[in-house]
C-alpha positions in Angstrom: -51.0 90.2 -51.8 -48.1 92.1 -50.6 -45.1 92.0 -53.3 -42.6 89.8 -50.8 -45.1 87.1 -50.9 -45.4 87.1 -54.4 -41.8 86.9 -55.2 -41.5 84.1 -53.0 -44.4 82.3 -55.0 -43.0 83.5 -58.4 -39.8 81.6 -56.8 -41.5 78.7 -55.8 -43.2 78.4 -59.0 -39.9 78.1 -60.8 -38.2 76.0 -58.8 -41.1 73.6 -58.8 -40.5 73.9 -62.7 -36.8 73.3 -63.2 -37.3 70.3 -60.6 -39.7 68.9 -63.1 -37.9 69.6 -66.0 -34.6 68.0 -64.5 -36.8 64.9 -63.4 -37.5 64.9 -67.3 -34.2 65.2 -68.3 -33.0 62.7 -66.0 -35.3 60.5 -66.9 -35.0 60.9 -70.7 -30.7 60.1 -70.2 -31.8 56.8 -68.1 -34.0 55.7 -70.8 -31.4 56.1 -73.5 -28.9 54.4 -72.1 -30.9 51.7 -71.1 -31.7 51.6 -75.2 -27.9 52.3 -75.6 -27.1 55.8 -75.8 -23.6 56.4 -75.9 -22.6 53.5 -73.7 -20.6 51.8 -76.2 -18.2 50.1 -73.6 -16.5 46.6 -72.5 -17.4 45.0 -69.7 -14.2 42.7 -68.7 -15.0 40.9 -65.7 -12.5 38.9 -63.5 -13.3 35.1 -63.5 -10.8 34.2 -60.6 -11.0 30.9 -58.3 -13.6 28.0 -58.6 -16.3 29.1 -59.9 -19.0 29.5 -57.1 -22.6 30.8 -55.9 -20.8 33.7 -55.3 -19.2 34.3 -58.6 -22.0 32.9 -60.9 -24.4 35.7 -59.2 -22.3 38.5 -59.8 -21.6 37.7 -63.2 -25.4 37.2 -63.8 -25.7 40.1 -62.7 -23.3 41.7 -64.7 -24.8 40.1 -67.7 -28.5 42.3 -66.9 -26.7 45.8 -66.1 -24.4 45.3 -69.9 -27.6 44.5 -71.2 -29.9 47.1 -69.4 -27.1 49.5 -70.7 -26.1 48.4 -74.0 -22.3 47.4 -73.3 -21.2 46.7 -76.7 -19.5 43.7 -75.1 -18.8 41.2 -71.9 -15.4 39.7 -71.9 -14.9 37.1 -69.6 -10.7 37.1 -67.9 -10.6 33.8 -66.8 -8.2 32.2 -64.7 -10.1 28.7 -62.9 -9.7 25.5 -62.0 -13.5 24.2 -62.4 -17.1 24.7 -60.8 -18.3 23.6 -57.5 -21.9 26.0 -58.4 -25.1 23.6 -58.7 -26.0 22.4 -61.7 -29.4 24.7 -62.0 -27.5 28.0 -61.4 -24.7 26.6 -64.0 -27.2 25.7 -66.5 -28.7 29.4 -65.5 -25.0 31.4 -66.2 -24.4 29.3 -69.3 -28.2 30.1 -71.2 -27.5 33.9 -70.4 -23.9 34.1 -71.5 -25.6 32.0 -74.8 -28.2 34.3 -75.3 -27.1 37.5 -74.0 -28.3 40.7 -76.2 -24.2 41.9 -76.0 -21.4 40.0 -77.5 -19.7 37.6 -75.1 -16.1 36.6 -74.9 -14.2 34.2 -72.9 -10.0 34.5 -72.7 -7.8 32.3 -70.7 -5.1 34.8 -69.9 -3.3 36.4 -68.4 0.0 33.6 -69.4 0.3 30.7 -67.3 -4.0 31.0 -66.4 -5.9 27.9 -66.9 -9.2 27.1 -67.9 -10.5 23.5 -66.7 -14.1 22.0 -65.4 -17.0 23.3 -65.7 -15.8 27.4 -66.2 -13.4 25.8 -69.4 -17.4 24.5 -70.7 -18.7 28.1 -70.7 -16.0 29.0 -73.8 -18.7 26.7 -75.9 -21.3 29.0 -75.4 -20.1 32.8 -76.0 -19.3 34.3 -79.0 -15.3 34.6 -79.1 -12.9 32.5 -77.4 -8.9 33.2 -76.9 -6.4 31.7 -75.4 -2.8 33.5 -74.1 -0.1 32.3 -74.9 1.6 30.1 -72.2 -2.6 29.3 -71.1 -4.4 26.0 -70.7 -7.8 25.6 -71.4 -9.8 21.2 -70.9 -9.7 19.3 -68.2 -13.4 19.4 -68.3 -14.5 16.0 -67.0 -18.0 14.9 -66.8 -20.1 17.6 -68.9 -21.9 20.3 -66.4 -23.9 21.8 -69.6 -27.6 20.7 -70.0 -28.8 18.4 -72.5 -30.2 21.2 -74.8 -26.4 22.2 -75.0 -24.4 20.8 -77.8 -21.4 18.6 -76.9 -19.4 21.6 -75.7 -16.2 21.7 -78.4 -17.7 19.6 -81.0 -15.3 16.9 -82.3 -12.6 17.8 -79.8 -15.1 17.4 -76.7 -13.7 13.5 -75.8 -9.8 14.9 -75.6 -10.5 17.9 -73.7 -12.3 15.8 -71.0 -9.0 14.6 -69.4 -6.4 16.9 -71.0 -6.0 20.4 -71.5 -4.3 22.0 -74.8 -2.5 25.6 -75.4 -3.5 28.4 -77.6 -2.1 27.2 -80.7 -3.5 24.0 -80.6 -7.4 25.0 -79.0 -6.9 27.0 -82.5 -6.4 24.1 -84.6 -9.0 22.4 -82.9 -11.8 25.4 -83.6 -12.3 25.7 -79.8 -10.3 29.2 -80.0 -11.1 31.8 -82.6 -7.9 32.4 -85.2 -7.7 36.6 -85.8 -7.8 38.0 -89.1 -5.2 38.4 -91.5 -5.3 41.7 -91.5 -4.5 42.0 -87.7 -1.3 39.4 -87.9 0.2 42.1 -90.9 0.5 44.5 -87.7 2.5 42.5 -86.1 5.9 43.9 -86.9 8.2 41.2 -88.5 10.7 40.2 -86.1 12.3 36.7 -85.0 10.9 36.8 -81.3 7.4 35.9 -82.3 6.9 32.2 -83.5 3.4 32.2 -84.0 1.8 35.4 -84.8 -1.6 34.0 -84.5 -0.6 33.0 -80.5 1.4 36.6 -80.5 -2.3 37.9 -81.1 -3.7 36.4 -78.2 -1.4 36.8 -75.5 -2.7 39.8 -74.2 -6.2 41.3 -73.3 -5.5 44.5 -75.6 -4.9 42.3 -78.8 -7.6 39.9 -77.9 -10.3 42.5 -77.7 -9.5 43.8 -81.3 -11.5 40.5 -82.4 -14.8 42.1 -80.8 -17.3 43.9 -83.6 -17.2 47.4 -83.3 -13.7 47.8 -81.2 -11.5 49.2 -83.1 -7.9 50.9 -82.5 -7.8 54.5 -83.5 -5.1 57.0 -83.4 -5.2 59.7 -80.8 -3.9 63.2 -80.9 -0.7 62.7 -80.0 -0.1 59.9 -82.5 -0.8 56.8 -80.1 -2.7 53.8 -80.8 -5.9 53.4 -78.2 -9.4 52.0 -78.3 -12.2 53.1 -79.7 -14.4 52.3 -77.0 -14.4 52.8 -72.9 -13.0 49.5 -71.0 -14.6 48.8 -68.0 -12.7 46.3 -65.6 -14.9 44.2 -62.9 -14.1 42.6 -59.7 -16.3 41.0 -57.1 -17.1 43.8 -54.3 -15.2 43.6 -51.3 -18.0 41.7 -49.5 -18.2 39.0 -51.9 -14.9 38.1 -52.4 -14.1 37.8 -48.9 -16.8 35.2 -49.1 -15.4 34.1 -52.4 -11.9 33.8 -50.9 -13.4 31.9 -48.1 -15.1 29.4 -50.4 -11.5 28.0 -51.9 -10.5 24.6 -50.8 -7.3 26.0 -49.3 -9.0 28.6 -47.2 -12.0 26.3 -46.2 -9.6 23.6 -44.7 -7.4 25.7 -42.6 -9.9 27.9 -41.4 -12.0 24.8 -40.7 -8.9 22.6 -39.0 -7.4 26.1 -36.9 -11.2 26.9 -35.8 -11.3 23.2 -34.4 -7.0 23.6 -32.9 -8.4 27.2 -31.2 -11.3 25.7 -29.7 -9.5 23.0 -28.2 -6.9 24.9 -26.7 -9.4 27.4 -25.2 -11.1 24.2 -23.6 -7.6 23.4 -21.6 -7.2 27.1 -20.6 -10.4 27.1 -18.3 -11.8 29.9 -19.6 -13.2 32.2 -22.8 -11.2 34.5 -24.3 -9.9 36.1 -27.6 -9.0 32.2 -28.8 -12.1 30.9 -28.0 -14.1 33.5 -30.4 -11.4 33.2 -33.3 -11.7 29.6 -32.9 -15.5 30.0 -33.0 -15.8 31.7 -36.4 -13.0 30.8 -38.3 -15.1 27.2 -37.3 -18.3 29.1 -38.8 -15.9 30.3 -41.8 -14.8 27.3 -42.5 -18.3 25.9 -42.4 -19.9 28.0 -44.7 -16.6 26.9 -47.4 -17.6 23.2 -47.2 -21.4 24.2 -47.4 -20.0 25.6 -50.8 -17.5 23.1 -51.6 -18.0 19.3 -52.6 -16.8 17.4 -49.6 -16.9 14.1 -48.2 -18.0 13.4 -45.1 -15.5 10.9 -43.7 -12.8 13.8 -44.3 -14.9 15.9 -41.9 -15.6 13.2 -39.3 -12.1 12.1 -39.8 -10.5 15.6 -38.8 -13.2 15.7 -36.0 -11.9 12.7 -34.5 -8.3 13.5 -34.9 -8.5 16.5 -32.1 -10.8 14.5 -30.0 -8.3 11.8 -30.0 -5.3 14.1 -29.3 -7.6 15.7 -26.4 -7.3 12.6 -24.7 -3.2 12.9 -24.1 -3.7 16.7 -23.7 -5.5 15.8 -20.6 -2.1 14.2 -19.1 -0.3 16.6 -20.4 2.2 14.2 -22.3 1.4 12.6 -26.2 0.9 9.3 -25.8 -0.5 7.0 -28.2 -3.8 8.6 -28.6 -1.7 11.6 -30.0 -0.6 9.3 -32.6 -3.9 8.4 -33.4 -5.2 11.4 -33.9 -2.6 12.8 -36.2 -3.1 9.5 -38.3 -6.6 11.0 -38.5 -6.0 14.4 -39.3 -3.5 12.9 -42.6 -7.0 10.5 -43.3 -8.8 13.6 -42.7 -6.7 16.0 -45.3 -6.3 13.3 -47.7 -9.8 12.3 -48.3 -11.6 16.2 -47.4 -12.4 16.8 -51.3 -14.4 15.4 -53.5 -13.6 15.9 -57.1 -11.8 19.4 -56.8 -8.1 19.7 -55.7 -6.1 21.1 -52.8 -2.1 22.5 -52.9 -0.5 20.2 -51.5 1.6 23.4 -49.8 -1.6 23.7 -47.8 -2.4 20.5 -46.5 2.0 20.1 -45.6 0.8 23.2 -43.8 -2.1 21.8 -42.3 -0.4 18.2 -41.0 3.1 20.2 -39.7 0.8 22.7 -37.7 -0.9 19.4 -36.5 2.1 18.0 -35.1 3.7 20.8 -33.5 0.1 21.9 -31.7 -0.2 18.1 -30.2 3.7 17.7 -29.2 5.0 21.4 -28.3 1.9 23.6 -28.6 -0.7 22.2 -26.1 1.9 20.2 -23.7 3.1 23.8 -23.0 0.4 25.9 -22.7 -1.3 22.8 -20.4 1.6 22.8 -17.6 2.3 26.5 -17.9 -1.2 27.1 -17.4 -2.1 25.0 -14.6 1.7 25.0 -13.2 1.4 28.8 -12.6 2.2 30.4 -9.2 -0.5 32.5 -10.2 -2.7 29.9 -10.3 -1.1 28.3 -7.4 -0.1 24.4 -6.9 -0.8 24.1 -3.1 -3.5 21.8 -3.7 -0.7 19.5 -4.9 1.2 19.9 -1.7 1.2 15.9 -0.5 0.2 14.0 -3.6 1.8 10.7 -3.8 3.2 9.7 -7.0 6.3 8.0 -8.7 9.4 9.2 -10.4 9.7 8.5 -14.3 13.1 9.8 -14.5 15.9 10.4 -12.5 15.8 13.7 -10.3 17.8 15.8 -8.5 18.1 18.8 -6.7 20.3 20.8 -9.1 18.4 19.0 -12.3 15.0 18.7 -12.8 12.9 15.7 -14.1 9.5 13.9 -14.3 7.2 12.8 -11.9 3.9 11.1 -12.2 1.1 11.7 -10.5 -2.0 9.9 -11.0 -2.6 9.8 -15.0 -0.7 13.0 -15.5 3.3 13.8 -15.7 4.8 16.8 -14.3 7.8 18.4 -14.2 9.9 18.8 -10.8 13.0 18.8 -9.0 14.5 16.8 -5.4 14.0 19.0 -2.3 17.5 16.9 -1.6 19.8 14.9 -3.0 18.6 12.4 -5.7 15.8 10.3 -6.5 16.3 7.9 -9.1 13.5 6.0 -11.4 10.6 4.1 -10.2 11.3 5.3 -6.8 8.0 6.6 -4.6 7.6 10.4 -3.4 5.8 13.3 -2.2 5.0 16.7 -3.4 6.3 18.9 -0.3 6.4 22.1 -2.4 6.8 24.3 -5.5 9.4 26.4 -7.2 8.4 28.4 -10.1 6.3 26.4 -12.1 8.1 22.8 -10.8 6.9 20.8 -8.2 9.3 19.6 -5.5 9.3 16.3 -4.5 10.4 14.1 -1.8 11.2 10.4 -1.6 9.1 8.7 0.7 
């Protein structure tokens, strides 16, 4: 064998050899720290929103890679007003935070966060429970735990059904855990803090120092940090887009401007750009009250409102039906959700937009549209109609022409109210008339 080829087969040999022995390596690291290893970390995931399909997966799966990895702990930073999420896949998130192989914590922070619903019921079932400062945590309503549950905070369960309580008193009631003595002595004396025990729970660094095995150390230069890695979560991109789409707030507007956009590309005689944005924020908004708890006469209430105001769009001047349908679309917003809540911001939002799309918005775009030289108003050239105000040459009025009114001016003179013409031109985007 010539002595080339056998240094390339020497090579071969030991590449072959360090793959394997990396392949070993590698494999012995994954096994350790799926046993634990030296991932000794804190898993603090953001609990932000309702709590949703889209949430309660990704927090599941959180639960399985802290567990897989052996996170020392999962700390849950929650700021929500409830859970729309089925009761199964509720019952599912609740068991696993329960019985989870890691510690699990739940704090209502940062100050001014709320707890309430259904996402206020997991604090029963993790290990450690806090409260900042300035936070609410009740409001829980109609239990969403399963019967194999206890009742969720014990004595206090009744009272937290319809009201919420702050951090000193969820203390005092056992539903938030009181820190050691040893950790209020640290606090350095001074009149700005009230209540040390609060003090120790109004922010996610003091909080954490209640978990087993997290411990402040000092560094080399002297400062106070932890003794284990912190790892913050967020829902990926994708998801929270989804997430975000699934709030109340989102789901109505995107639903009600889907429904405005579609109705306006119906009166431009055509599909463009509005017609597609119309299309899926429609789709968007769809997939929110797929998600959300809605009722259905606020759906077929906001329906009806457009198709009402499509009936005055289509002589160009709100009539009564315009009234109608805005009396709708307030049904509509007022009685959309069922059991959750909506900023009333957003549905002022919603019911001004209404109003100015069904008296300014679609008035306009209809007579520019079909007014248009572009488009050309020939075809109008000796229609018959009636004048609705009084018109002159020099200042323009209204003229009615079948069902629909339209702007013009006099070829001549004046022609006052009630008196009969003639379309015998156009100028611009007016019609000139003629009195018979």
């Amino acid at each position: 064998m010539p002595r080339q080829r056998l240094r390339h087969s020497s090579l071969f040999r030991l590449a072959v050899a360090l793959l394997a022995l990396s392949g070993l390596l590698a494999a012995g690291s994954s096994v350790a720290a799926a046993q634990g290893g030296d991932r000794n970390d804190v898993r603090i995931i953001e609990v932000s929103g309702l709590l949703d399909a889209v949430l309660t997966d990704f927090l599941i799966s959180e639960i399985d890679r802290a567990e897989d990895q052996g996170a020392l702990a999962i700390v849950l930073q929650v700021d929500s007003l409830g859970s729309v999420v089925d009761d199964d896949r509720f019952a599912e998130l609740a068991r696993r935070l329960r019985d989870s192989d890691v510690q699990t914590a739940f704090w209502v922070g940062p100050s001014g966060s709320a707890a309430e619903g259904g996402t206020a019921e997991l604090a029963s079932v993790v290990d450690i429970v806090g409260v900042a400062g300035g936070s609410r945590i009740g409001k829980t309503g109609d239990t969403s735990l399963p019967a194999d549950f206890d009742p969720a905070f014990g004595s206090a369960t009744e009272r937290l059904r319809d009201q919420t309580v702050g951090a000193r008193e969820a203390m005092d009631l056992g539903i938030a855990d009181e820190p050691d003595d040893a950790l209020i002595t640290e606090i350095p004396d001074g009149g700005f803090i009230e209540d040390p025990l609060v003090a120790i729970q109004s922010t996610l660094p003091t909080f954490l120092v209640a978990i087993e095995g997290y411990d402040l150390v000092e560094n080399a230069d002297g400062n106070t940090v932890s003794s284990v890695n912190q790892e913050f979560l967020k829902l990926p991109i994708t998801n929270q887009l989804f997430h975000t789409i699934g709030s109340p707030e989102i789901t109505y507007l995107f639903f009600t401007g889907g429904l405005a956009l579609l109705l306006f590309e119906l009166f431009t005689a055509g599909v463009g750009v509005a017609g597609l944005l119309g299309l899926l924020m429609t789709l968007a908004g769809t997939y929110g009250l797929a998600n959300l708890p809605f009722r259905t006469v606020g759906v077929v209430l906001l329906v009806l409102a457009f198709l009402a105001m499509a009936v005055d769009v289509q002589t160009n001047l709100p009539r009564a039906y315009t009234v109608v349908g805005l009396a709708l679309f307030l049904a509509g917003t007022i009685f959309l959700w069922d059991g959750i809540t909506m900023s009333w911001v957003t549905g002022m939002v919603g019911v001004v937009g209404a109003g100015l799309y069904a008296y300014l918005g679609m008035p306009t775009m209809v007579r520019t549209r079909f007014s248009s030289p572009v488009i050309g108003r020939r075809w109008m050239v000796g229609s018959e109609g009636s004048a609705v105000t009084t018109i002159s040459d020099t200042e323009p009025g209204e003229v009615r022409l079948g069902d629909a009114r339209w702007l013009a001016t006099a070829e001549t003179g004046t022609i006052a109210e009630g008196d009969q013409v003639t379309v015998v031109g156009t100028r611009g985007v007016r019609l000139v008339v003629d009195k018979n």
